[in-house]
C-alpha positions as CSV (number, residue, x, y, z in Angstrom):
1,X,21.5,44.8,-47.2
2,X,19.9,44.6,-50.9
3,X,16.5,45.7,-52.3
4,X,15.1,44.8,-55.9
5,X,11.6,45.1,-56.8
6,X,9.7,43.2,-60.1
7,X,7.4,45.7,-61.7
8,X,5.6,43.8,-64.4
9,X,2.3,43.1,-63.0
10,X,2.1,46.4,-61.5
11,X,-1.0,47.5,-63.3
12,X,-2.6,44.6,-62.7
13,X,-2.3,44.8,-59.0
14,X,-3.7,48.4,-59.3
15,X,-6.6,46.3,-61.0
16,X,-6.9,43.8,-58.7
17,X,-7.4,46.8,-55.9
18,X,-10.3,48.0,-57.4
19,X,-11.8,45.1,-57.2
20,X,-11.1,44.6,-53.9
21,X,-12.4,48.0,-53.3
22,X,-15.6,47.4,-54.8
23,X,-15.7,44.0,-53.1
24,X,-15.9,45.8,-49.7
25,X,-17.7,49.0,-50.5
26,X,-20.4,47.3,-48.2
27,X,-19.6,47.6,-44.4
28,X,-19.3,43.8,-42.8
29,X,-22.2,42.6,-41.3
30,X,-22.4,40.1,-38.9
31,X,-20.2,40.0,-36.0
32,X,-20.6,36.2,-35.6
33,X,-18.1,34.0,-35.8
34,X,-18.6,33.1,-39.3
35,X,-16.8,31.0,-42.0
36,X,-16.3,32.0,-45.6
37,X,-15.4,28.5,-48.2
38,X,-12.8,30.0,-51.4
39,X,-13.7,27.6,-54.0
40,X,-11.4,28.4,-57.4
41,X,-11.8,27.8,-60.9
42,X,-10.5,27.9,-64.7
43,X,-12.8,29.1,-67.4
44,X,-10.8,26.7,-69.6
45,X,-10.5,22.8,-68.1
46,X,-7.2,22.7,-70.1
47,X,-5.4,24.9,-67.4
48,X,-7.1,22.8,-64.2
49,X,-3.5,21.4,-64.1
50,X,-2.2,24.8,-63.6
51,X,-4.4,25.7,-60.5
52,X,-3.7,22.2,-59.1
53,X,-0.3,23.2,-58.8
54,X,-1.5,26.1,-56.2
55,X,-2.0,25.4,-52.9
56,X,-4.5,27.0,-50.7
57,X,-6.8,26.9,-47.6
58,X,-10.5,26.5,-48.4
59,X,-12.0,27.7,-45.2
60,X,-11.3,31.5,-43.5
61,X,-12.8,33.3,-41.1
62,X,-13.5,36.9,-43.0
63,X,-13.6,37.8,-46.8
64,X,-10.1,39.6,-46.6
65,X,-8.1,37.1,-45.8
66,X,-9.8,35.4,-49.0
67,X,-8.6,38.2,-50.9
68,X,-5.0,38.1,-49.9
69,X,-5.0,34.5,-50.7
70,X,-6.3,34.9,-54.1
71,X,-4.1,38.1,-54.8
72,X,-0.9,35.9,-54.1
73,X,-2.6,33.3,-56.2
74,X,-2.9,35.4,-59.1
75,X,1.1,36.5,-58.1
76,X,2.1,32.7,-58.3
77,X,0.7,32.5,-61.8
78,X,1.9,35.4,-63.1
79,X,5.8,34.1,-62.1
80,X,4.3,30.8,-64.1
81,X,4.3,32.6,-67.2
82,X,1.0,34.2,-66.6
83,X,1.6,37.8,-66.8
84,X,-2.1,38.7,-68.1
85,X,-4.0,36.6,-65.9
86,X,-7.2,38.1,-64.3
87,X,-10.2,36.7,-61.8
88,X,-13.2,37.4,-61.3
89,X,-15.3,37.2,-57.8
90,X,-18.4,36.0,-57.2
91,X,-20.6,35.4,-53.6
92,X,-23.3,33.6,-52.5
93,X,-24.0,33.1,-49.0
94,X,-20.9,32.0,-47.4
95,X,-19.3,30.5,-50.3
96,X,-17.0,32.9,-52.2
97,X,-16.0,31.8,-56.3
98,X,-13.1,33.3,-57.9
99,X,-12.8,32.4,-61.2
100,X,-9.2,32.6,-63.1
101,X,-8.7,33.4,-66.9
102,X,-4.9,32.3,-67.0
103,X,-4.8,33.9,-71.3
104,X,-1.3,33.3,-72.9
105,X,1.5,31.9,-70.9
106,X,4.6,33.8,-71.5
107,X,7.6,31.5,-71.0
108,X,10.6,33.9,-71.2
109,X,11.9,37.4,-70.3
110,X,14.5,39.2,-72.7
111,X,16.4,41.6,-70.2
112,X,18.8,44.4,-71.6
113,X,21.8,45.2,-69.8
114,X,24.6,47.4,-69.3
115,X,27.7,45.5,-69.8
116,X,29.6,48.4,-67.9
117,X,27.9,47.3,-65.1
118,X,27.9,43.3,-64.9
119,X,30.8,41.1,-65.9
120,X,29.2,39.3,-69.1
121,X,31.3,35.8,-67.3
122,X,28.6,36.9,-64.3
123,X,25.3,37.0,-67.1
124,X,26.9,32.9,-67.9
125,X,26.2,32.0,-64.3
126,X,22.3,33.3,-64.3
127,X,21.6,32.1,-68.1
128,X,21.8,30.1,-71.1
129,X,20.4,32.5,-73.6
130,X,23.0,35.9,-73.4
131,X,24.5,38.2,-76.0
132,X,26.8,40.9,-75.0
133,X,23.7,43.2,-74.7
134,X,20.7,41.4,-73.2
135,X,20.3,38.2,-71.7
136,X,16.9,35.8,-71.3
137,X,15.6,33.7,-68.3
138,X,12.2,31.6,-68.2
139,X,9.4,33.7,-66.6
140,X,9.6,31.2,-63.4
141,X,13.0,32.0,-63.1
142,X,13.2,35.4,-62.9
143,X,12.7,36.3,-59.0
144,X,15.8,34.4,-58.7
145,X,17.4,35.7,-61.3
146,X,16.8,39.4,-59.9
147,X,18.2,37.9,-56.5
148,X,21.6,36.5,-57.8
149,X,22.0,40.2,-59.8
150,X,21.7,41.8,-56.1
151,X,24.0,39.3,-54.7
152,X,26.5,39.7,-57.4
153,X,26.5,43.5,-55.9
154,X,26.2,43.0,-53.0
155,X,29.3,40.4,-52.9
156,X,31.4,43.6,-54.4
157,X,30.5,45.7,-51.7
158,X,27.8,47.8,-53.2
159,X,25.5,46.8,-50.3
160,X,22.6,49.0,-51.0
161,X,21.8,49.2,-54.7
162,X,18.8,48.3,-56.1
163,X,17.9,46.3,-59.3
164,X,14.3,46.4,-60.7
165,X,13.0,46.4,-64.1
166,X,12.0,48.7,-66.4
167,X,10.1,49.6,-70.0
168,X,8.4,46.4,-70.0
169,X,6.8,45.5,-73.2
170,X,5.6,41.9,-74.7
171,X,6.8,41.6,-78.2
172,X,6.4,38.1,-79.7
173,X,4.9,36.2,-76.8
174,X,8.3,37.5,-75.0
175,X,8.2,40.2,-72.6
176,X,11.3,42.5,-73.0
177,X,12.5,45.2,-70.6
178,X,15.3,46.7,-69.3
179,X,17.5,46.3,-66.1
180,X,17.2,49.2,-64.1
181,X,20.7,49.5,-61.4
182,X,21.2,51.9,-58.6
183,X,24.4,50.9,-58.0
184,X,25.6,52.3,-54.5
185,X,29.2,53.5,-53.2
186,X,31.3,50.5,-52.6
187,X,31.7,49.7,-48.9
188,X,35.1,48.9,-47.4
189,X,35.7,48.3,-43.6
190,X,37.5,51.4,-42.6
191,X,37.9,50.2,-38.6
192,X,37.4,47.9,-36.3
193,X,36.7,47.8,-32.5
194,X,36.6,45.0,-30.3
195,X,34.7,45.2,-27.0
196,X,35.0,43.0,-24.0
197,X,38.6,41.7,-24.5
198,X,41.0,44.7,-25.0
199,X,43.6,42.1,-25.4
200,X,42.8,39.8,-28.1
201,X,45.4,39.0,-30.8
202,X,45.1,41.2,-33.3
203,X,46.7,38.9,-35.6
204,X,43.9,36.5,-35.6
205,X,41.4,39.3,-37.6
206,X,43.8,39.1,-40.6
207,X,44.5,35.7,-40.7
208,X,41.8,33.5,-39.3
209,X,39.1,35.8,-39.2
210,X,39.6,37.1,-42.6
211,X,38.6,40.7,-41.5
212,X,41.0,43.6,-42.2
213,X,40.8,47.5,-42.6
214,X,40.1,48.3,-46.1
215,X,38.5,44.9,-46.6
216,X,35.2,45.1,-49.0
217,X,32.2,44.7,-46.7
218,X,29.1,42.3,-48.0
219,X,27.0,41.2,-45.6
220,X,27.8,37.3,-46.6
221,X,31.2,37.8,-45.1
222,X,30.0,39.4,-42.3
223,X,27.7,36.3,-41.2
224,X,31.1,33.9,-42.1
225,X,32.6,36.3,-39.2
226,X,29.7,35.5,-36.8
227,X,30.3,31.8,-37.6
228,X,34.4,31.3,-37.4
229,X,34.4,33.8,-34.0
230,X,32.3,30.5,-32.3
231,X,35.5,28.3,-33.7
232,X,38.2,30.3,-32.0
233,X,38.4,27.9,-28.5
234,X,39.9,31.1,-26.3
235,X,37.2,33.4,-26.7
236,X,33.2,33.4,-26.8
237,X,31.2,35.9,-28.5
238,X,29.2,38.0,-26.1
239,X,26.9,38.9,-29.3
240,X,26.6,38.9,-32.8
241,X,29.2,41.3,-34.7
242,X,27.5,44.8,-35.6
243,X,28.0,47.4,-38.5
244,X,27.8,50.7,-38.1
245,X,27.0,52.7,-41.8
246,X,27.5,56.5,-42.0
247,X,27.7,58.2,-45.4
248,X,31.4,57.8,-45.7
249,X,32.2,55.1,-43.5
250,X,31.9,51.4,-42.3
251,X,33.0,50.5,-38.9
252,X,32.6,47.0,-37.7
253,X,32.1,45.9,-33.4
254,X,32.7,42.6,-32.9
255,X,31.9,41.8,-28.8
256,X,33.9,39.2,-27.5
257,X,35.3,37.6,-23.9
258,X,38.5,35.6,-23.1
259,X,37.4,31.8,-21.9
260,X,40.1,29.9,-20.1
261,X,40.4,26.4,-21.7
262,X,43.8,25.8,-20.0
263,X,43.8,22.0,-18.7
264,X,45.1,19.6,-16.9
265,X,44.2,15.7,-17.0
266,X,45.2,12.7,-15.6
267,X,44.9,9.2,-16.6
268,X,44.8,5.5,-13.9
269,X,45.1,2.5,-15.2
270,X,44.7,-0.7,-13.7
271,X,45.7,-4.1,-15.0
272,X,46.8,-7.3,-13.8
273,X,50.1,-8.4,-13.9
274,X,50.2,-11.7,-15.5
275,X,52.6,-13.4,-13.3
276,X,52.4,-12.1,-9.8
277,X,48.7,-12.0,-10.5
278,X,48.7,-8.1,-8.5
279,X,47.2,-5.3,-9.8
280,X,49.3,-2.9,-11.6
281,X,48.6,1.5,-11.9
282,X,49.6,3.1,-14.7
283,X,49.7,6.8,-14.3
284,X,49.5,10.0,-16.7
285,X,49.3,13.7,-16.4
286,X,49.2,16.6,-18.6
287,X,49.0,20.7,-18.4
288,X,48.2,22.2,-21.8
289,X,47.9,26.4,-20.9
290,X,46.8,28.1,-23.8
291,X,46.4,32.1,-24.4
292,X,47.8,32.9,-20.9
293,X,50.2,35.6,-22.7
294,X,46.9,36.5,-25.1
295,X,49.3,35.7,-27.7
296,X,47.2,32.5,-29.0
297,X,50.1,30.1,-27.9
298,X,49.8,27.1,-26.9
299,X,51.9,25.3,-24.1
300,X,52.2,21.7,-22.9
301,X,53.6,19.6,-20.3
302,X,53.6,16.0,-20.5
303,X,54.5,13.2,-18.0
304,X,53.9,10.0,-18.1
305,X,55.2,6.5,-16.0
306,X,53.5,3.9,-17.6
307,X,53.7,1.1,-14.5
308,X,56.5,-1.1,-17.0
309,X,59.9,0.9,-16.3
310,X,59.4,3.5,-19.1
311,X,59.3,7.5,-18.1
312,X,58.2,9.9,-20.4
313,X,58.8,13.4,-20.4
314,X,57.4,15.9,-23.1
315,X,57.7,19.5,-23.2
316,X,56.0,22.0,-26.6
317,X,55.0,25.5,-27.1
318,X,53.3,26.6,-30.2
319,X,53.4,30.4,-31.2
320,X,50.4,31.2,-33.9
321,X,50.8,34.2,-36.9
322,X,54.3,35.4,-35.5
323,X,54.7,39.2,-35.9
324,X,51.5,39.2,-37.7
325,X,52.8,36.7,-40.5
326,X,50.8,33.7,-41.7
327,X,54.3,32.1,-40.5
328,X,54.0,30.0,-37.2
329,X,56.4,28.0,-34.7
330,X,56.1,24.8,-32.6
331,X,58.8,23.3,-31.0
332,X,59.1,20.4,-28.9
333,X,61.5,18.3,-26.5
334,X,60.7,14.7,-25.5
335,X,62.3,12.0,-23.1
336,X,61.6,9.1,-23.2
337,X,63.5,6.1,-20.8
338,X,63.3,2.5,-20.5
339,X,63.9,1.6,-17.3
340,X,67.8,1.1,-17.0
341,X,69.1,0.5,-20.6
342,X,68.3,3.6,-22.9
343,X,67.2,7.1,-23.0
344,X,66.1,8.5,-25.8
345,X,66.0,12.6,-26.2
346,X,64.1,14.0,-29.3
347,X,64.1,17.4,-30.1
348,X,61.4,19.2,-32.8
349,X,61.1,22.4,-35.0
350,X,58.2,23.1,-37.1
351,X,58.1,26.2,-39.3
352,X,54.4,26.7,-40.2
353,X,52.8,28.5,-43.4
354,X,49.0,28.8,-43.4
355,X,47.5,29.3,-46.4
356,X,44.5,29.6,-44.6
357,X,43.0,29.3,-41.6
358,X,42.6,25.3,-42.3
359,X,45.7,24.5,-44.0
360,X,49.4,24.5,-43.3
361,X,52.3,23.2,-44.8
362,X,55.2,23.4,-42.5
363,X,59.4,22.6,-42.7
364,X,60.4,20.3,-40.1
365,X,63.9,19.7,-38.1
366,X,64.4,16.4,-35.9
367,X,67.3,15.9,-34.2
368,X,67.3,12.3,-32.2
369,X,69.8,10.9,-29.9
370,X,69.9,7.9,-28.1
371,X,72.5,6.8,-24.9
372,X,72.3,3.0,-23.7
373,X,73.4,2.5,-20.0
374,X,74.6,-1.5,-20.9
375,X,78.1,-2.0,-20.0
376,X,79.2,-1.9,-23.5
377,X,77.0,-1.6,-26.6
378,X,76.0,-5.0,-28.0
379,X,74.1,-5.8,-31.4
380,X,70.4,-5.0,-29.9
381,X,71.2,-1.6,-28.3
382,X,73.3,1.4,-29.8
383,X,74.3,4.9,-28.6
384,X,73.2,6.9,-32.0
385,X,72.2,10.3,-33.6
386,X,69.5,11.3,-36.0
387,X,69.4,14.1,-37.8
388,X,66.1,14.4,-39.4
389,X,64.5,17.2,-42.1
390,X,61.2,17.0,-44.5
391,X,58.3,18.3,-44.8
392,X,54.3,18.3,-43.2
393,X,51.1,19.2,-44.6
394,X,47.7,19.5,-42.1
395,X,44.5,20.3,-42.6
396,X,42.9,21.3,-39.0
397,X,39.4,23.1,-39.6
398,X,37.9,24.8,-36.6
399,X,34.9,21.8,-34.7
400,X,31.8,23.7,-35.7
401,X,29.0,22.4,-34.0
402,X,26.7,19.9,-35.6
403,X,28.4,19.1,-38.5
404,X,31.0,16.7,-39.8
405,X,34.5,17.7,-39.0
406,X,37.6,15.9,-40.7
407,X,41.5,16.1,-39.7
408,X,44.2,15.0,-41.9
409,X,48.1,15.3,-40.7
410,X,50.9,13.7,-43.0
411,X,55.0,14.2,-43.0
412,X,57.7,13.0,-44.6
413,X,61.2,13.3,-43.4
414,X,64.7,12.2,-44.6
415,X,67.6,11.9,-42.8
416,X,70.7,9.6,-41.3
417,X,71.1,8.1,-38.4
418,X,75.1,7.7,-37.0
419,X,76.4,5.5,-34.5
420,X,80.1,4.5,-33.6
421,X,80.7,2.3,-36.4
422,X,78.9,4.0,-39.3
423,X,76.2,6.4,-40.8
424,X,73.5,5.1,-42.6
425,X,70.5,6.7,-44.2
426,X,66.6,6.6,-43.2
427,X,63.7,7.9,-44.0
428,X,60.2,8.1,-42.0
429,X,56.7,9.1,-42.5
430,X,53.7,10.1,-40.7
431,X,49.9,9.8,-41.6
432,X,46.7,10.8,-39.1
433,X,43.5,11.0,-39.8
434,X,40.4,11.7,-37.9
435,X,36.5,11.8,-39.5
436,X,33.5,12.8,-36.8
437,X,30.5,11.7,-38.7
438,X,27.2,12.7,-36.9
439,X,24.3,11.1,-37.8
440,X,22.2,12.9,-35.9
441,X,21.8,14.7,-32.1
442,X,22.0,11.7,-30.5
443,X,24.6,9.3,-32.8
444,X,28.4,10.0,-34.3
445,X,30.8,7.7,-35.6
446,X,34.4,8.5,-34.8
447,X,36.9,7.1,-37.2
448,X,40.5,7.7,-36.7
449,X,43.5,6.4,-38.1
450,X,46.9,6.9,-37.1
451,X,50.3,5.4,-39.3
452,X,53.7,5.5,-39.3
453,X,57.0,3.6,-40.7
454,X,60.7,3.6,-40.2
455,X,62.5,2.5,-43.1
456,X,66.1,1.7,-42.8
457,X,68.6,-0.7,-43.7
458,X,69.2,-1.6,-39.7
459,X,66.9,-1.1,-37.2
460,X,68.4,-1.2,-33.6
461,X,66.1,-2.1,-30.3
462,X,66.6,0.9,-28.8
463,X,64.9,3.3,-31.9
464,X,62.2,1.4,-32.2
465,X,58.2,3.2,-31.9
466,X,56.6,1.7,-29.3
467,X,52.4,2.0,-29.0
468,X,49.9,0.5,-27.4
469,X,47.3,2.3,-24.3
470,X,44.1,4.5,-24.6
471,X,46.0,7.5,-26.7
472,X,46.9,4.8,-29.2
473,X,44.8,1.0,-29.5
474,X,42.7,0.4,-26.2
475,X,42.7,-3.3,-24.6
476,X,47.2,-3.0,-24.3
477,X,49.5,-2.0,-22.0
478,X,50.7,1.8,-22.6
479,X,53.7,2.0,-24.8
480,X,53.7,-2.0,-24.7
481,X,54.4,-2.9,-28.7
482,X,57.5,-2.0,-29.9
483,X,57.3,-1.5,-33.6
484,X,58.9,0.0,-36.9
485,X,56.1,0.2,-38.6
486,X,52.1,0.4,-37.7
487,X,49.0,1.1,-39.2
488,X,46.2,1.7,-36.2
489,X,42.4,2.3,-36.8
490,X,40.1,3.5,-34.1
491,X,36.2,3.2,-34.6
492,X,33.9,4.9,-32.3
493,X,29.8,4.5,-32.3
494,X,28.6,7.5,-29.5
495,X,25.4,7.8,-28.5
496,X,24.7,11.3,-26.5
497,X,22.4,10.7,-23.1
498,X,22.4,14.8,-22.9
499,X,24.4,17.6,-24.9
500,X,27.5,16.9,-23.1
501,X,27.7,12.8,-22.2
502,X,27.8,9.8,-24.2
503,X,28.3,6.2,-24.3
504,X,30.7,4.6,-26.7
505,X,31.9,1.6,-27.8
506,X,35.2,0.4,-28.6
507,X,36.6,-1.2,-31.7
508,X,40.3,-0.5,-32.4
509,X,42.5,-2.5,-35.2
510,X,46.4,-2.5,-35.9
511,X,49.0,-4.1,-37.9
512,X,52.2,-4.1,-36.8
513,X,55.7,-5.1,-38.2
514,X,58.7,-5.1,-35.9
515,X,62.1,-4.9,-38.8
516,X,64.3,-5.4,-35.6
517,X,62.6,-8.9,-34.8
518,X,61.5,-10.0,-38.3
519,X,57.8,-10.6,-36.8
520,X,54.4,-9.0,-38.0
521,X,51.4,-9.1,-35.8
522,X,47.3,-8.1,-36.1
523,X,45.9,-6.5,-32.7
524,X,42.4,-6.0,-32.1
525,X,40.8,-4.1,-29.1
526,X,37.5,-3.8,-28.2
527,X,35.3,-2.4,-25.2
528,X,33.0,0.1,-24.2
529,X,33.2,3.4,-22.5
530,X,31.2,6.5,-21.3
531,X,32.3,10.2,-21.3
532,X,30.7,12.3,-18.8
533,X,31.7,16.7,-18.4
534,X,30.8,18.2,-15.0
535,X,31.1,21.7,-14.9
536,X,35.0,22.1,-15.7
537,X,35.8,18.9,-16.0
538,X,35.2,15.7,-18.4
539,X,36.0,12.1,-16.7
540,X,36.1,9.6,-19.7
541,X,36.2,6.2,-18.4
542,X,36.7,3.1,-20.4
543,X,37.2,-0.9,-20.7
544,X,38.8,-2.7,-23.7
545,X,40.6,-5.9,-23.9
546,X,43.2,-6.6,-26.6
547,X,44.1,-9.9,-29.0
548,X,47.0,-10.6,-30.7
549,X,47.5,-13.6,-33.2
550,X,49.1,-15.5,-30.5
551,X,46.9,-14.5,-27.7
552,X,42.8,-14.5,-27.3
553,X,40.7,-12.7,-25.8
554,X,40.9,-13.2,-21.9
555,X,38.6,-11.4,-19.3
556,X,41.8,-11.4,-16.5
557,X,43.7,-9.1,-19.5
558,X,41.7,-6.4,-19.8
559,X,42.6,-2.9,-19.5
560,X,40.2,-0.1,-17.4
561,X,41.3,3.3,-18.0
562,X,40.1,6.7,-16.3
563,X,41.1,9.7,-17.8
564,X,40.3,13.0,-16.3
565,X,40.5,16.8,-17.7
566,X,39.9,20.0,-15.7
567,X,40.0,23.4,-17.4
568,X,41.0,26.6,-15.4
C-alpha cells in the first residue's frame, strides 16, 4: 500500500555492477556440477568484528549466487554506518576472495523535513535528536525510520505516497539529505458491499466493525476488519475483505455467510440419595436462538427441575445497536419455586452503552417479588417486594483463536425490599470473571470466578441465593446451598486430544455465608471431565465430588453430570 526507496548507496551499486560485469565477461565453462567456496576478508584486522557480525554461506553452486551474497553484504554494512565501503574480487580455482575496505563508519543521518507535512509530535516518536526543521537517526536505524514515515501516511489515508531521500551529502562525518514526499490523495471509504448474506445487520459495520462510509482507509484497519469479522459468532467469512481503487474512489467487498449457532442443550444428573440410597436424575434444558430475525438478537429459554422440589423457569432476549445506536436492550423474566412453600418471580431491564465493541456500561431495573404458600407467614418465610436499580460495567471481547481471552462482569444495585410489616433497605452486588490462559495447542488453564452478596439488615429464607451444580461449583447438588453471600472459584487444566476435544480436571473452591442462619462454610470440589464436539453437537461429561467443613470426601456422594449442546 506504501513504497519508499533509500538512495544513498546508489552509486555504489552502479559500481559494484561493473564489477560484476567484468567478473562475467567470460562465458561459464564447465557444465559440471561444481562448487564455488566465498571466503571474506578485512584489509584492516580492527574491523574482523564487523564482518563477524555477517552471516553467510561458504559453499554455492555458481559464481552468481556468490555475487548476490556479497552485494547484500556490502548492503548490510552500509546500513552499519558503512556508506563508502568497497570489495574487491579475487579467484583461484574454485575458491572465490572478496576482500572488504569498510573506510569511515558514519554513525548518523541528519534529515530535513517539511514541517507542513509531518506533525513535529510524529518526528518525537522516530527520534531523539529533532529541531523544528530536520531531525537525526543512527545510520542502522534509518530503514526503519523511512518505514514508520510511510506508516505515519499511510495510517492517514495517503495509501500510496512515497518517501525516499534526496541531495545526499556527508558533511562532518554526518550524511545530510533531504526527505523527499509524494504525498498521495487521501483515501476515504466511499461504499460498501457485502456479498453472500444480503441480510446482515448493517449496524454491526458502524459499531463492531468499525467500518463506515466516509471512514479514512489504511490498509492496517483493513487487516483489523479481516480479523474482528472471524469474532462475529453468526457469520463466517467466505474470504478475505477486498478493495477496489479507482482514481476517485474506494469501495470496500467484504464476502460473508450466515452460520446458524442456535442451540439447544440438555443436562442428567445422577446422584444418590443419601437416605433411600436410590439414584436420583436431575434434569436441564435450554434453547438459546440467536440471529433468526438477522437482527443480531439473542433469545433464551431456560428450564430447569433440579430432582429436590425446585422448578426453574427463565425467559431473555437481548436486542444489540438498537436503531443503529451504540444503545442496546436485554430483558429478562425468571421463576424460580421451591417445591410447595415459595415462588419467587424476578423480572430484569438492562439499558446498554457500548463504548466499544468490548465495553459496556449499562443501567439496570430489578423488580423481585416473592409469594409463600405456608398457611400464614411465619418468621423464616415472607411474602415481599424488591425494587431494585444500579448500575453494570462488562468487558466481553470477541474469543479470537489462539490467544488469551479475559471476561470481567461487575454490578451494583440499590434498592428496598417491602413486606407486610415494613420496608427496609438493601443493597447487592455482582462480580464474574473468567481468564482462558493457553499455554500452548495442546494446554489452557481456565480460571473463573463468580461472587455475589446480599446485604441487608434482615434476611428472610425465602430471598436467599441458592448455588451449587455444574453451572456453579461441581461435586453439589444443583441449587443445593442456600446463601447470602459467596465467593466461587473454578480452575480448569485442559489438555486438547484434537482441535475440538479435551480432557479436564476439576478443582472448584467456595466460601459461603448464610446471614439468615448465622453459619459460614468452605466447599471444595474436585473431579475430572472430558469434552468431546461431534459434528453439531458438544457432549461434555464430568465427575466431581464436593467437601464441606462438616463433611469429607465420600465416593457414594459424588456428582456425574452430562451435558449436551446441539446447534441448528
Amino acid at each position: 500500500m506504501y513504497n519508499h526507496t533509500i538512495i544513498f548507496n546508489a552509486l555504489q551499486r552502479i559500481y559494484h555492477s561493473i564489477l560484476l560485469l567484468l567478473f562475467f565477461i567470460t562465458p561459464l565453462i564447465s557444465v559440471d556440477a561444481q562448487s564455488f567456496e566465498l571466503k571474506i576478508y578485512s584489509k584492516k584486522s580492527t574491523l574482523e568484528k564487523d564482518l563477524d557480525s555477517i552471516l553467510f554461506k561458504n559453499t554455492y553452486l555458481n559464481k552468481y549466487d556468490i555475487y548476490k551474497v556479497v552485494d547484500s553484504i556490502s548492503y548490510d554494512f552500509a546500513l552499519k554506518g558503512f556508506i563508502n565501503n568497497s570489495y574487491l574480487l579475487k579467484e583461484k580455482d574454485t575458491v572465490i576472495n572478496c576482500f572488504f575496505t569498510l573506510n569511515t563508519k558514519i554513525d548518523s543521518v541528519r534529515i530535513f523535513y517539511d514541517q507542513n507535512l509531518i506533525a513535529l509530535n510524529f518526528i518525537k516518536t522516530i527520534s531523539n535528536n529533532y529541531t523544528e526543521n530536520y531531525f537525526e537517526v543512527h545510520t542502522s536505524d534509518l530503514q526503519k525510520t523511512l518505514n514508520a514515515v510511510s506508516q505515519y501516511f499511510e495510517t492517514k489515508g495517503f495509501s500510496f505516497s512515497k518517501v525516499s531521500l534526496n541531495n545526499l551529502i556527508l558533511k562532518n562525518n554526518k550524511i545530510e539529505a533531504d526527505l523527499d514526499l509524494e504525498v498521495s490523495t487521501k483515501r476515504r471509504i466511499n461504499a460498501i458491499f457485502i456479498k453472500g448474506y444480503d441480510d446482515f445487520p448493517k449496524k454491526y459495520l458502524k459499531h463492531y466493525l468499525d467500518i463506515d462510509a466516509n471512514k479514512i482507509f489504511n490498509y492496517r484497519s483493513l487487516l483489523k476488519t479481516q480479523e474482528l469479522i472471524n469474532t462475529i459468532p453468526f457469520i463466517t467469512q467466505i474470504k478475505n475483505p477486498e478493495v477496489l481503487f479507482t482514481k476517485d474512489s474506494t469501495t470496500l467487498f467484504l464476502y460473508l455467510k450466515k452460520k446458524s449457532i442456535s442451540s439447544f442443550d440438555g443436562i442428567i444428573g445422577f446422584s444418590n440419595e443419601q437416605k433411600s440410597k436410590k439414584i436420583k436424575l436431575n434434569g436441564h434444558l435450554n434453547l438459546l436462538l440467536n440471529n433468526i430475525f438477522n437482527n443480531g438478537e439473542s433469545i433464551g429459554l431456560n428450564w430447569r427441575n433440579t430432582g429436590n422440589e425446585i422448578n426453574i423457569l427463565k425467559l431473555s432476549l437481548n436486542t444489540p445497536y438498537i436503531l443503529r445506536s451504540k444503545f442496546s436492550a436485554f430483558g429478562s423474566f425468571n421463576i424460580f419455586k421451591q417445591d410447595s412453600t415459595y415462588t419467587n418471580t424476578n423480572n430484569e431491564l438492562k439499558l446498554n452503552y457500548s463504548f466499544n465493541r468490548n465495553q459496556s456500561i449499562s443501567s439496570v431495573f430489578n423488580f423481585e417479588n416473592s409469594n409463600t404458600s405456608t398457611p400464614q407467614n411465619t418468621l423464616n418465610f415472607k411474602n415481599y417486594n424488591k425494587i431494585f436499580t444500579g448500575i453494570s460495567y462488562s468487558y466481553l471481547p470477541a474469543i479470537i483463536q489462539n490467544k488469551n481471552h479475559f471476561n470481567l462482569v461487575l454490578s451494583y444495585l440499590i434498592g428496598s425490599r417491602t413486606t407486610k410489616q415494613l420496608k427496609s433497605k438493601q443493597n447487592k452486588a455482582q462480580f464474574y470473571l473468567e481468564y482462558l490462559i493457553r499455554l500452548n495447542q495442546k494446554n489452557n488453564i481456565l480460571i473463573k470466578n463468580s461472587s455475589e452478596f446480599l446485604n441487608a439488615s434482615e434476611i428472610l429464607e425465602n430471598e436467599l441465593i441458592t448455588i451449587g451444580g455444574v453451572n456453579s461449583i461441581r461435586g453439589f447438588d444443583e441449587f443445593s446451598i442456600p446463601t447470602s453471600k459467596y465467593s466461587i472459584t473454578n480452575i480448569e487444566y485442559q489438555f486438547y486430544t484434537n482441535n475440538t476435544n479435551y480432557v479436564y480436571t476439576i478443582a472448584d473452591f467456595a466460601f459461603v455465608k448464610n446471614d439468615f442462619l448465622g453459619i459460614k462454610n468452605n466447599l471444595l470440589g474436585i473431579g475430572l471431565g472430558y469434552s468431546f464436539k461431534s459434528n453439531k453437537s458438544i457432549i461434555n461429561f464430568g465427575y466431581a465430588i464436593g467437601k464441606t467443613n462438616n463433611q469429607a470426601f465420600k465416593i457414594n456422594n459424588a456428582k456425574i453430570h452430562i451435558k449436551f449442546s446441539s446447534y441448528f
